[in-house]
C-alpha positions, -999 to +999 in steps of 0.1 A: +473+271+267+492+286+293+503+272+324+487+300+349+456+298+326+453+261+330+459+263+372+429+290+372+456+317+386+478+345+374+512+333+373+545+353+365+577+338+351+592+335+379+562+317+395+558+293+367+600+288+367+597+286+406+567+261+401+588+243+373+615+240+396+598+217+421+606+183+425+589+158+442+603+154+481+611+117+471+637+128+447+650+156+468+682+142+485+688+142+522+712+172+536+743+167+536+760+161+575+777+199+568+742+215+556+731+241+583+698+255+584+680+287+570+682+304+605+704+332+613+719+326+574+718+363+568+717+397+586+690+416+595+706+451+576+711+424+546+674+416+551+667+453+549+690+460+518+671+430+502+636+444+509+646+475+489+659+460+461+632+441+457+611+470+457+629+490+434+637+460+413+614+435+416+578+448+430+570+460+399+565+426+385+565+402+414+547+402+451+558+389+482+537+361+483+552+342+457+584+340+478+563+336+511+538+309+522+527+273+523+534+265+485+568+284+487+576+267+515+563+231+500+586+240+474+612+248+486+619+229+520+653+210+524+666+223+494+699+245+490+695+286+492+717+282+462+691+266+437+667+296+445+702+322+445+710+309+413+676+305+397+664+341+407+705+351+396+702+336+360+664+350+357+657+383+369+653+410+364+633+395+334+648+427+310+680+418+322+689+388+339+721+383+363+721+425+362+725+430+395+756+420+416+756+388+436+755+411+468+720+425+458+708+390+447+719+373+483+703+404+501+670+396+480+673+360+491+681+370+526+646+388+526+627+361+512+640+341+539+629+369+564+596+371+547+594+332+555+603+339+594+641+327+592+652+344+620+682+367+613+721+366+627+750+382+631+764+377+598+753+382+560+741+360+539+773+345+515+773+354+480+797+321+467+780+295+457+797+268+480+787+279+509+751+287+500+749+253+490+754+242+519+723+262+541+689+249+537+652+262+534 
């Protein structure tokens, strides 16, 4: 059976890989003393570029509020931008996964953080992994 079918809900891949994704906070490890927070990570313009990609790209399959909200935010809180960059990078689009550049996939990311009121700043969201490991939901 299912996973969404067994939850009661309608769940897409990415929900279900999002969902599958979760640890438990216990096993989550503390931030490191060079880990910054989500706020003013990325740009508002990136924001704006992200919102249209996502769209184009990814409305047709997904909804905001899969990337927005309590359970989102449950999920995802502490944990490096880079496991949901990389995640959503090696994933989607679900006809061809990793086809857009990393540019489009860190302005997506920049508007999910938007959509989950991270305030913007004055510069982009980075697209190498090292540093996005080190900025936090």
């Amino acid at each position: 059976m299912e996973l969404g079918t067994r939850l009661g809900v309608s769940l897409s891949p990415l929900a279900i890989a999002l969902l599958l994704a979760a640890r438990p906070a216990a096993a989550q490890s503390a931030p490191a003393d060079s880990s910054r927070s989500a706020e003013g990570a990325y740009s508002a313009a990136q924001a704006t570029e992200g919102e249209n990609t996502f769209r184009t790209v990814c409305g047709n399959c997904h909804g905001t509020a899969e990337f927005s909200g309590q359970t989102f935010r449950k999920i995802w809180t502490g944990r490096p931008v880079y496991e949901l960059f990389d995640l959503v990078r090696n994933a989607m689009p679900l006809d061809n996964p990793g086809g857009l550049s990393r540019t489009e996939y860190a302005a997506v990311i920049a508007y999910v953080l938007k959509l989950n009121g991270y305030p913007a700043g004055p510069a982009a969201l980075p697209v190498e992994d090292a540093p996005l490991r080190l900025i936090r939901f």
